[in-house]
C-alpha positions in Angstrom: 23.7 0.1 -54.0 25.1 0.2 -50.7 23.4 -1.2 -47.4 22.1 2.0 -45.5 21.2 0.7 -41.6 19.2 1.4 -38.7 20.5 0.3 -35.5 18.0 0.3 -32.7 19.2 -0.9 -29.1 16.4 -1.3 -26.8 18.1 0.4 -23.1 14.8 0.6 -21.6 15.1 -2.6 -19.1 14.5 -2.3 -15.5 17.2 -4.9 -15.0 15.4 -6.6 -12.5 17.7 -9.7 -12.6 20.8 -7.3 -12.2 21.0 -6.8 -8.8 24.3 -4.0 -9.1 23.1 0.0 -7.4 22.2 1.2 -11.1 20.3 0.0 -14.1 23.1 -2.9 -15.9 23.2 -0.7 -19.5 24.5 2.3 -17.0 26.8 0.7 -15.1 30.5 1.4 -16.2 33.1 -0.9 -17.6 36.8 1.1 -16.9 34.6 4.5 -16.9 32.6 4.0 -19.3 29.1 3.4 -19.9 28.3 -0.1 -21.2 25.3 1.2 -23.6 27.6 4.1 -24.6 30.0 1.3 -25.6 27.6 -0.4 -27.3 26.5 2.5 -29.4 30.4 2.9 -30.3 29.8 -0.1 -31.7 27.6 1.3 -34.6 27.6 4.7 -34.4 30.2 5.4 -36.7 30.2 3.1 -39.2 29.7 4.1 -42.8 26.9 1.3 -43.3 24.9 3.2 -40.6 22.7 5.5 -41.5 21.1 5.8 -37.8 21.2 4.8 -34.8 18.2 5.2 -32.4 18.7 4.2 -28.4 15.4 3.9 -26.1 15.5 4.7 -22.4 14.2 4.4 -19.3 11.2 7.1 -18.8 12.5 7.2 -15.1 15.8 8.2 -16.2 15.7 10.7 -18.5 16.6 13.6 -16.6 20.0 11.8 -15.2 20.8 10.8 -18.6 20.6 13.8 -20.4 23.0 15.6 -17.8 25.6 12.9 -17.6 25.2 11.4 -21.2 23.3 13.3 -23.3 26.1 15.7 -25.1 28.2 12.1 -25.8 25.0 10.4 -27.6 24.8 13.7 -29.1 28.4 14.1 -30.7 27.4 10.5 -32.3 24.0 11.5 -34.2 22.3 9.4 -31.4 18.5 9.9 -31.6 17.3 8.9 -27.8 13.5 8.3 -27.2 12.0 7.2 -24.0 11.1 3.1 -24.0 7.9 1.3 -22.2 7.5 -1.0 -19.3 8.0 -4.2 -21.9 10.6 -4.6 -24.4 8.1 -5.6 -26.8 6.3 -1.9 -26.9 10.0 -0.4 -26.6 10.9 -2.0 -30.0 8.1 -0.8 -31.7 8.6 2.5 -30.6 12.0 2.7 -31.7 10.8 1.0 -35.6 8.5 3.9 -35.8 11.5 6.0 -35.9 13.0 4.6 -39.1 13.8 7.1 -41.0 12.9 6.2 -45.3 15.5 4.5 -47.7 16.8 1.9 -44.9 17.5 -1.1 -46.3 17.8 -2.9 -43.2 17.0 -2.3 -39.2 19.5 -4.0 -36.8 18.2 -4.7 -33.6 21.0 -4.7 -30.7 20.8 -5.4 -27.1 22.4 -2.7 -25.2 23.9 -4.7 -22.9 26.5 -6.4 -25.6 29.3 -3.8 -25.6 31.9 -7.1 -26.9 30.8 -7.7 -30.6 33.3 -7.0 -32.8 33.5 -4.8 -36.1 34.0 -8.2 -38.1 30.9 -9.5 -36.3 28.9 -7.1 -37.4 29.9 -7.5 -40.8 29.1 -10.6 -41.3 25.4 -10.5 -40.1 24.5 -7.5 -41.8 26.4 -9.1 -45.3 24.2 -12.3 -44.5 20.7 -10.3 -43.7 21.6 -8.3 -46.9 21.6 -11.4 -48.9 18.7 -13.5 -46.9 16.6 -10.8 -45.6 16.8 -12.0 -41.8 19.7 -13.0 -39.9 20.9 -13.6 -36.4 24.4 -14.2 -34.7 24.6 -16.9 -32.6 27.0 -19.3 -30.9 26.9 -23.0 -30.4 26.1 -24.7 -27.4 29.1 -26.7 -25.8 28.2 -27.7 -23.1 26.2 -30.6 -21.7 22.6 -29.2 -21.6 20.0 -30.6 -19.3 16.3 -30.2 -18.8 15.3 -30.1 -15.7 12.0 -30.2 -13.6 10.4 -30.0 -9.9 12.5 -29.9 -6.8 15.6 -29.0 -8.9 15.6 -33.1 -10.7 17.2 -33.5 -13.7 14.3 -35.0 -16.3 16.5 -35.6 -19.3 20.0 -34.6 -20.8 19.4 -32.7 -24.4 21.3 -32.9 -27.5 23.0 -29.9 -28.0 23.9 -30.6 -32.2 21.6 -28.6 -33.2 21.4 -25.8 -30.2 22.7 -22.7 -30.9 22.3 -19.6 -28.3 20.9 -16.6 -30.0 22.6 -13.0 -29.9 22.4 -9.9 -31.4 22.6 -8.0 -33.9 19.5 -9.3 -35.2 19.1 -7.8 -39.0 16.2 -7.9 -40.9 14.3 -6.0 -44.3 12.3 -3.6 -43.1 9.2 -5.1 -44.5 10.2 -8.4 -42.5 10.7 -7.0 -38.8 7.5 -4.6 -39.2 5.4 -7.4 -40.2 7.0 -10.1 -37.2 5.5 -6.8 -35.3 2.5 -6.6 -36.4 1.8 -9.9 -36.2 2.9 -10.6 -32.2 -1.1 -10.8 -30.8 -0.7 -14.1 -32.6 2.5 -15.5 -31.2 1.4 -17.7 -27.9 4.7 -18.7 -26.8 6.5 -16.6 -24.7 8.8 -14.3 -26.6 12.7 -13.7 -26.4 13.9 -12.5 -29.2 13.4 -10.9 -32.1 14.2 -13.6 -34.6 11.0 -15.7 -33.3 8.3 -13.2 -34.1 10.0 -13.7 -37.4 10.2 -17.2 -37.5 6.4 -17.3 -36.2 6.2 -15.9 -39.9 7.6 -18.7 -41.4 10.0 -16.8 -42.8 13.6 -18.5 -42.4 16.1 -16.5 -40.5 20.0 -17.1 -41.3 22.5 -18.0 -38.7 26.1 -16.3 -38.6 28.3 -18.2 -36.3 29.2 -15.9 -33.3 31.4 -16.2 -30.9 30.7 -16.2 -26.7 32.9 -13.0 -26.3 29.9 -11.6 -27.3 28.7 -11.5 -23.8 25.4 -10.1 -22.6 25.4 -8.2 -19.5 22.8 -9.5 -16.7 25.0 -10.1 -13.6 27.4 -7.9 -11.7 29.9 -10.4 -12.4 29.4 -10.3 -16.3 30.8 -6.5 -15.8 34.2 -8.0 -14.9 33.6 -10.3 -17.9 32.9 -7.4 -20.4 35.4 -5.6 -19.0 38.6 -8.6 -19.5 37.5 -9.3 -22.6 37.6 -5.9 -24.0 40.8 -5.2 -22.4 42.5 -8.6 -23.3 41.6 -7.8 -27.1 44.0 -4.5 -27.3 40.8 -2.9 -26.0 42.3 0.4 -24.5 42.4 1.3 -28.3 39.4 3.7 -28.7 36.4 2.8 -31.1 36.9 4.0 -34.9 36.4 7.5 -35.2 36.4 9.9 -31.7 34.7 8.7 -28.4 33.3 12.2 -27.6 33.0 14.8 -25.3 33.0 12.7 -22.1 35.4 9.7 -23.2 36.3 9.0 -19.3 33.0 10.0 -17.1 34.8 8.5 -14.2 35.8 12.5 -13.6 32.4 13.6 -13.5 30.7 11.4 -11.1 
Protein backbone atom coordinates (compact mmCIF):
# COMPACT_ATOMS: atom_id res chain seq x y z
CA UNK A 1 0.00 0.00 0.00
CA UNK A 2 1.38 3.25 -0.77
CA UNK A 3 2.67 5.79 1.95
CA UNK A 4 -0.11 8.56 2.26
CA UNK A 5 1.65 11.75 4.26
CA UNK A 6 0.99 14.60 6.38
CA UNK A 7 3.29 17.39 6.20
CA UNK A 8 3.01 19.86 9.06
CA UNK A 9 5.46 22.98 9.04
CA UNK A 10 5.28 24.86 12.16
CA UNK A 11 5.50 28.96 10.64
CA UNK A 12 4.31 30.30 13.89
CA UNK A 13 7.82 31.65 15.28
CA UNK A 14 8.30 35.12 16.37
CA UNK A 15 11.77 34.92 14.95
CA UNK A 16 13.22 36.64 17.77
CA UNK A 17 16.81 35.71 16.86
CA UNK A 18 16.12 37.04 13.24
CA UNK A 19 16.68 40.42 13.47
CA UNK A 20 15.53 41.20 9.36
CA UNK A 21 12.03 43.99 9.26
CA UNK A 22 9.68 40.88 8.91
CA UNK A 23 9.11 37.56 10.52
CA UNK A 24 12.26 35.09 8.76
CA UNK A 25 9.52 32.35 7.15
CA UNK A 26 8.10 35.80 5.32
CA UNK A 27 10.98 37.25 4.13
CA UNK A 28 11.65 36.63 0.37
CA UNK A 29 14.38 34.69 -1.40
CA UNK A 30 14.35 36.24 -5.32
CA UNK A 31 10.45 37.15 -4.69
CA UNK A 32 9.40 34.60 -3.15
CA UNK A 33 8.30 33.68 0.17
CA UNK A 34 10.73 31.28 2.01
CA UNK A 35 7.67 29.21 3.77
CA UNK A 36 5.87 29.32 0.35
CA UNK A 37 9.11 27.67 -0.94
CA UNK A 38 9.01 25.32 1.58
CA UNK A 39 5.52 24.20 1.04
CA UNK A 40 6.56 23.77 -2.80
CA UNK A 41 8.63 21.39 -1.35
CA UNK A 42 5.71 18.92 -0.43
CA UNK A 43 2.78 20.26 -1.69
CA UNK A 44 2.69 18.42 -4.73
CA UNK A 45 4.04 15.29 -4.35
CA UNK A 46 1.96 12.22 -4.92
CA UNK A 47 3.05 10.67 -1.42
CA UNK A 48 1.32 13.77 0.17
CA UNK A 49 -1.83 13.42 1.13
CA UNK A 50 -1.81 16.93 3.20
CA UNK A 51 -0.15 19.49 3.98
CA UNK A 52 -1.10 21.73 6.98
CA UNK A 53 1.05 25.21 7.67
CA UNK A 54 0.54 27.07 11.20
CA UNK A 55 0.83 30.87 11.56
CA UNK A 56 1.34 33.64 13.33
CA UNK A 57 -2.14 34.78 15.10
CA UNK A 58 -0.67 38.39 14.62
CA UNK A 59 -0.43 37.85 11.03
CA UNK A 60 -3.32 36.43 9.71
CA UNK A 61 -4.99 39.19 8.19
CA UNK A 62 -1.56 40.22 6.00
CA UNK A 63 -1.22 36.68 5.08
CA UNK A 64 -4.37 35.97 3.75
CA UNK A 65 -4.26 39.14 1.44
CA UNK A 66 -0.78 38.57 0.08
CA UNK A 67 -0.63 34.70 0.38
CA UNK A 68 -3.54 33.19 0.96
CA UNK A 69 -4.96 32.42 -2.75
CA UNK A 70 -1.18 30.73 -3.43
CA UNK A 71 -1.51 28.35 -0.25
CA UNK A 72 -4.87 27.88 -1.60
CA UNK A 73 -4.12 26.77 -5.31
CA UNK A 74 -1.81 23.99 -3.34
CA UNK A 75 -4.57 22.38 -0.99
CA UNK A 76 -2.76 24.21 1.84
CA UNK A 77 -4.82 23.98 5.12
CA UNK A 78 -3.55 27.15 7.26
CA UNK A 79 -4.39 27.28 11.03
CA UNK A 80 -3.28 29.92 13.43
CA UNK A 81 -0.05 28.58 15.81
CA UNK A 82 0.59 29.52 19.74
CA UNK A 83 3.19 31.49 21.52
CA UNK A 84 5.51 28.00 21.83
CA UNK A 85 6.29 25.77 19.09
CA UNK A 86 5.42 22.97 21.34
CA UNK A 87 1.45 23.90 21.50
CA UNK A 88 1.85 24.93 17.68
CA UNK A 89 2.70 21.26 16.86
CA UNK A 90 0.03 19.83 18.56
CA UNK A 91 -2.33 22.00 17.05
CA UNK A 92 -1.40 21.16 13.73
CA UNK A 93 -1.41 16.87 14.75
CA UNK A 94 -4.96 17.47 15.65
CA UNK A 95 -5.50 18.19 12.09
CA UNK A 96 -4.52 14.85 10.73
CA UNK A 97 -6.87 13.84 8.70
CA UNK A 98 -7.56 9.48 8.98
CA UNK A 99 -5.62 6.81 6.87
CA UNK A 100 -2.16 8.72 7.18
CA UNK A 101 0.41 6.53 7.49
CA UNK A 102 2.94 8.90 8.42
CA UNK A 103 3.19 12.84 9.68
CA UNK A 104 6.31 14.70 8.53
CA UNK A 105 7.18 17.45 10.57
CA UNK A 106 9.18 20.38 8.57
CA UNK A 107 10.58 23.56 9.64
CA UNK A 108 9.41 26.32 7.57
CA UNK A 109 12.38 27.94 7.43
CA UNK A 110 14.26 24.96 5.22
CA UNK A 111 13.21 25.98 1.69
CA UNK A 112 16.77 23.84 0.35
CA UNK A 113 15.87 20.09 0.88
CA UNK A 114 15.74 18.37 -2.09
CA UNK A 115 13.08 16.01 -3.65
CA UNK A 116 15.72 13.03 -3.18
CA UNK A 117 16.01 14.15 0.45
CA UNK A 118 12.77 13.73 1.15
CA UNK A 119 12.63 10.44 -0.35
CA UNK A 120 14.87 8.95 1.49
CA UNK A 121 13.52 9.91 5.02
CA UNK A 122 10.14 9.18 4.38
CA UNK A 123 11.42 5.50 2.65
CA UNK A 124 13.46 5.11 5.98
CA UNK A 125 10.46 6.21 8.59
CA UNK A 126 8.28 3.92 6.39
CA UNK A 127 10.39 1.04 7.16
CA UNK A 128 11.55 2.09 10.97
CA UNK A 129 8.58 4.03 12.13
CA UNK A 130 10.79 7.34 13.12
CA UNK A 131 13.39 8.99 11.20
CA UNK A 132 15.36 12.14 11.01
CA UNK A 133 17.72 13.81 8.36
CA UNK A 134 20.73 14.92 9.60
CA UNK A 135 24.26 15.96 8.68
CA UNK A 136 27.56 15.25 10.32
CA UNK A 137 29.47 17.45 12.20
CA UNK A 138 32.92 18.52 10.60
CA UNK A 139 34.13 20.71 12.28
CA UNK A 140 36.16 21.03 15.42
CA UNK A 141 33.45 21.38 18.25
CA UNK A 142 34.15 22.92 21.53
CA UNK A 143 32.38 23.30 24.83
CA UNK A 144 32.72 26.21 26.29
CA UNK A 145 31.99 27.97 29.66
CA UNK A 146 32.08 31.40 31.76
CA UNK A 147 33.69 34.57 30.34
CA UNK A 148 33.69 32.95 26.80
CA UNK A 149 36.74 30.01 28.05
CA UNK A 150 36.95 27.20 26.20
CA UNK A 151 36.37 24.04 28.88
CA UNK A 152 37.04 21.08 26.60
CA UNK A 153 37.28 20.20 22.79
CA UNK A 154 34.42 17.41 21.88
CA UNK A 155 34.55 14.51 19.73
CA UNK A 156 32.55 15.04 16.92
CA UNK A 157 32.40 10.94 15.61
CA UNK A 158 29.43 10.47 16.72
CA UNK A 159 27.77 14.24 16.38
CA UNK A 160 25.39 14.63 13.91
CA UNK A 161 23.20 17.98 13.57
CA UNK A 162 19.61 17.29 13.33
CA UNK A 163 17.19 18.62 10.45
CA UNK A 164 14.03 18.18 9.16
CA UNK A 165 11.84 16.40 7.79
CA UNK A 166 11.32 14.52 10.90
CA UNK A 167 8.83 11.43 9.97
CA UNK A 168 7.23 9.42 12.28
CA UNK A 169 3.86 6.62 12.58
CA UNK A 170 1.29 8.47 13.72
CA UNK A 171 0.85 6.48 16.86
CA UNK A 172 4.69 7.40 17.60
CA UNK A 173 4.63 11.30 17.24
CA UNK A 174 1.17 11.54 19.16
CA UNK A 175 2.39 9.59 21.98
CA UNK A 176 6.18 11.67 22.09
CA UNK A 177 3.19 14.36 22.56
CA UNK A 178 1.48 13.26 24.95
CA UNK A 179 4.07 12.33 26.87
CA UNK A 180 6.23 15.96 26.97
CA UNK A 181 5.03 16.98 30.88
CA UNK A 182 7.62 14.31 31.42
CA UNK A 183 10.59 15.39 29.33
CA UNK A 184 12.87 17.75 31.82
CA UNK A 185 15.37 18.61 29.39
CA UNK A 186 14.94 21.43 27.35
CA UNK A 187 13.39 20.42 24.02
CA UNK A 188 14.55 21.06 20.30
CA UNK A 189 13.31 18.91 18.23
CA UNK A 190 10.91 16.59 17.51
CA UNK A 191 12.97 13.43 17.45
CA UNK A 192 13.75 13.85 21.32
CA UNK A 193 10.29 13.64 22.67
CA UNK A 194 10.57 10.52 20.75
CA UNK A 195 13.66 9.30 21.86
CA UNK A 196 12.43 10.27 25.56
CA UNK A 197 10.18 7.26 24.50
CA UNK A 198 12.86 4.95 24.05
CA UNK A 199 11.79 4.47 20.89
CA UNK A 200 14.88 4.48 18.38
CA UNK A 201 14.72 7.04 15.74
CA UNK A 202 16.71 6.37 12.21
CA UNK A 203 19.19 8.73 10.86
CA UNK A 204 19.25 9.52 6.91
CA UNK A 205 22.44 11.26 6.08
CA UNK A 206 21.60 14.84 4.94
CA UNK A 207 23.49 17.19 3.52
CA UNK A 208 24.22 21.12 4.91
CA UNK A 209 22.53 22.67 1.85
CA UNK A 210 19.70 21.93 3.76
CA UNK A 211 20.02 25.22 5.52
CA UNK A 212 17.82 26.61 8.14
CA UNK A 213 17.00 30.15 8.01
CA UNK A 214 17.75 32.20 11.42
CA UNK A 215 19.95 35.10 10.17
CA UNK A 216 19.55 37.77 7.53
CA UNK A 217 22.57 36.42 6.11
CA UNK A 218 21.25 32.77 5.78
CA UNK A 219 18.72 34.46 3.20
CA UNK A 220 21.67 35.07 0.84
CA UNK A 221 22.65 31.47 1.69
CA UNK A 222 19.18 29.99 0.78
CA UNK A 223 19.04 32.00 -1.95
CA UNK A 224 22.82 30.80 -3.79
CA UNK A 225 22.20 27.55 -3.08
CA UNK A 226 18.87 27.35 -4.74
CA UNK A 227 20.14 29.28 -7.62
CA UNK A 228 23.50 27.44 -8.05
CA UNK A 229 21.41 24.02 -8.19
CA UNK A 230 19.51 25.07 -11.64
CA UNK A 231 17.17 26.60 -9.15
CA UNK A 232 15.32 29.12 -11.52
CA UNK A 233 13.55 25.84 -12.67
CA UNK A 234 10.14 26.07 -10.90
CA UNK A 235 8.98 23.28 -8.36
CA UNK A 236 7.19 20.13 -9.88
CA UNK A 237 3.89 20.92 -10.87
CA UNK A 238 2.66 24.94 -11.18
CA UNK A 239 3.84 27.64 -8.55
CA UNK A 240 0.48 29.41 -8.48
CA UNK A 241 -1.34 32.32 -8.72
CA UNK A 242 1.34 34.71 -7.31
CA UNK A 243 4.61 32.92 -8.53
CA UNK A 244 6.63 36.43 -8.36
CA UNK A 245 4.97 38.60 -5.41
CA UNK A 246 7.75 41.06 -5.85
CA UNK A 247 4.87 42.92 -8.19
CA UNK A 248 2.51 43.18 -5.55
CA UNK A 249 4.37 44.63 -2.69
Amino acid sequence: MANKIAVLIPAAGASTRFKGKRKKQFCDIDGRAVFLRTVERFADREDVGQVVLAIPADEEELFQIKWGASVGFHGVKVILGDDERYKTVRKLLAEVKEGMNLIALHDAVRPCVTAEQIDAVFAAAAQSGAAILAHRLVGTIKRVGDQNIIAKTLDRTEMWEAQTPQVFKPEIIRRAYENIESVKEKITDDAQLVEALGIPVQVVEGTTSNIKITSEEDIAIAGAILKARDKAKKPKGSAGPFADEREMW
